[in-house]
N, C-alpha and C positions, 0 to 999 in steps of 0.2 A: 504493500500500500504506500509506504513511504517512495519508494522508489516512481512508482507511480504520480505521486504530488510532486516531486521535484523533478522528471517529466514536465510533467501539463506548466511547471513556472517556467522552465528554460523553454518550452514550447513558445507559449506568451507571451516571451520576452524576445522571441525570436521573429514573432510575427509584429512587435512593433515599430523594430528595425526595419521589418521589408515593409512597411507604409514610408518609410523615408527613402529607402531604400526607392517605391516602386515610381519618386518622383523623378528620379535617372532619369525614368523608361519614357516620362514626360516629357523630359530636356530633351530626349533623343529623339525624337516624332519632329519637337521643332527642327531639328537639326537634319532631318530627313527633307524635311520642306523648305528647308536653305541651300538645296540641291538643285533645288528648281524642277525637278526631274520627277516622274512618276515611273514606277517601275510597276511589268507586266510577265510573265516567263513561262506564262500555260503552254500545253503543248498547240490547244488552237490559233495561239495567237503567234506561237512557231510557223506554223501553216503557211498562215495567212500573209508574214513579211520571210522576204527576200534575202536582205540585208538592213542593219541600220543605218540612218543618216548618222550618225557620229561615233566612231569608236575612239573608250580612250585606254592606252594601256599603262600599267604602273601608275595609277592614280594619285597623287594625294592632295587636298581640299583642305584648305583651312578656314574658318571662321573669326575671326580679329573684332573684338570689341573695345571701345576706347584706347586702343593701341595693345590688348591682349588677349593672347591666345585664350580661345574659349573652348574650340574645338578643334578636332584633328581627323580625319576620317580618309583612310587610305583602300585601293582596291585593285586589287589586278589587270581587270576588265571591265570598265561601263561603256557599254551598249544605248545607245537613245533613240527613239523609233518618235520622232516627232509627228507623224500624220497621226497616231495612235495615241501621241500624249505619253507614252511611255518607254523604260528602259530597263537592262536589267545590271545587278553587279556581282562581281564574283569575287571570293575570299578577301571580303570587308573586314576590316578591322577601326573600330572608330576609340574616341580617347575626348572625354571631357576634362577640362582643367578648371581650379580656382582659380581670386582672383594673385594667388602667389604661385602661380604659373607649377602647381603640384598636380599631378593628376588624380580624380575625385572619380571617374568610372571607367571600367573599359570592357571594351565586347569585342567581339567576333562572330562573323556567322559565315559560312562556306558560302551560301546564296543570300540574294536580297532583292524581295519587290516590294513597291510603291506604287500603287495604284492613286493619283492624285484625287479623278475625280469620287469614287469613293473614300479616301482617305485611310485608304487598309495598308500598311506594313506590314511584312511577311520575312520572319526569317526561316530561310529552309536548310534541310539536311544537317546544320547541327549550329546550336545558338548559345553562347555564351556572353553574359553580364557581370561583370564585378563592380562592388562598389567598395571603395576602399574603406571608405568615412565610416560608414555602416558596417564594415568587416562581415562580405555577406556576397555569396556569388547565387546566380539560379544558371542552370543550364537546359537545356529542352534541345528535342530533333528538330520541332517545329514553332514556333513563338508567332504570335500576331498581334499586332497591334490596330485598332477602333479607334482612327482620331472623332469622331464622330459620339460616336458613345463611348469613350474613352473608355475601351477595354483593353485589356491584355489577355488571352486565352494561346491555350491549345488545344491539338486534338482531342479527341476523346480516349486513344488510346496510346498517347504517347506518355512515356514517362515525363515528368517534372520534379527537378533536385534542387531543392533549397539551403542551401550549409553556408558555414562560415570559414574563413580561410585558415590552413593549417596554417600557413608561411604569407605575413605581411612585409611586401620590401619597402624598404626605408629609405633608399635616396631618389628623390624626384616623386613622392607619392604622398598623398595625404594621410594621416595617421589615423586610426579608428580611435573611434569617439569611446569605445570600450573594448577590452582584450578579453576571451574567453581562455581561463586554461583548460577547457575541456569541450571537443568537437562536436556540434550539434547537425544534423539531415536530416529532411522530410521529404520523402518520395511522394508523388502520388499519379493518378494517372486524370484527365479531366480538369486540367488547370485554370479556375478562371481569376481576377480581380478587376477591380472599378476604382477610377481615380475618382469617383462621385462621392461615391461611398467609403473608399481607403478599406474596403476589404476583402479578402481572399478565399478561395476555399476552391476544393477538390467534388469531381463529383463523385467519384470513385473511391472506395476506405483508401487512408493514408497510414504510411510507416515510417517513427521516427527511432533515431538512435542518439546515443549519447555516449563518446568517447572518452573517456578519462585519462590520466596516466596508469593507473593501477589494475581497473575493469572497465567493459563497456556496458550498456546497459540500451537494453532494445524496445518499445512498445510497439503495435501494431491498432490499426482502427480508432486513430485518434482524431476527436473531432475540430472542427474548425473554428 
């Protein structure tokens, strides 16, 4: 039972972080739209174009605010299919900064669409978010972002992992706001949250663990 209640508090206290945490995911949709670009990568819409009007290769995009780096977002290959509105980009890596030029988030996703006139982001094939502040990474196959209804989802049956980081680096990165000595994870499949609401939940039963130095300690079917 004990073990159980100090569970559900590190759970708690994990999900408060990721409401702070889940405003990155916010900053990052602006910064998708600072692109100018809408991205599309169905197979129909393969079909249907040729080639694009613009390829760029070895990408990288900066963002500059009153004379400071605020964002950074690099990619292999972007694609722009102007008659369509849209483009697509491949093994994106993007990197928020403060304003003491430390970096505060950083992702990856192999693929990336942006669909402007709906306002859907899509990360594909495999998506990763770290937030340093918050000492707090999510990773998913699939990740989507609702600038409309400001949702964040995934499939229904993709896994979603929410933990904190073993190893924080220390030169050129923001410090977290608190250190965990002992490793927290929450799997689940059915991933949704609301920047309306600031909250999260699986549809699917969820599994958390808790790492120690000395034991680990596991629950299963914990709720939201």
């Amino acid at each position: 039972m004990l073990t159980k209640i100090i569970l559900d508090v590190k759970i708690e206290s994990m999900k408060k972080r990721f409401l702070s945490f889940f405003t990155s995911l916010i900053i990052f949709s602006f910064l998708i739209l600072f692109l100018g670009c809408s991205l599309d990568y169905s197979n129909d819409t393969q079909e249907k174009i040729k080639a694009p009007e613009f390829t760029f290769e070895n990408l990288t995009l900066t963002k500059i605010e009153k004379g400071k780096k605020k964002a950074e977002i690099k990619a292999d290959i972007l694609e722009q299919y102007h008659k369509l509105d849209s483009s697509f980009a491949k093994n994106v890596n993007f990197k928020l900064f403060n304003d003491n030029n430390l970096i505060e988030v950083e992702g990856t996703s192999e693929l990336l669409s942006v669909n402007n006139k709906s306002q859907v982001y899509t990360m594909f094939n495999y998506a990763s978010i770290t937030s340093y502040e918050q000492n707090m990474n999510i990773e998913a196959k699939n990740l989507k972002w609702n600038n409309k209804t400001e949702q964040l989802t995934s499939s229904a049956e993709d896994i979603v992992t929410i933990s904190n980081l073993t190893e924080v680096p220390t030169s050129g990165y923001v410090k977290p706001k608190s250190e965990n000595k002992s490793q927290i994870e929450i799997q689940g499949k059915g991933f949704s949250a609301s920047g309306v609401t600031w909250k999260y939940a699986f549809k699917n039963a969820t599994t958390g663990k808790i790492i120690t130095e000395d034991k680990e300690t596991t629950d299963e079917n914990l709720e939201e």
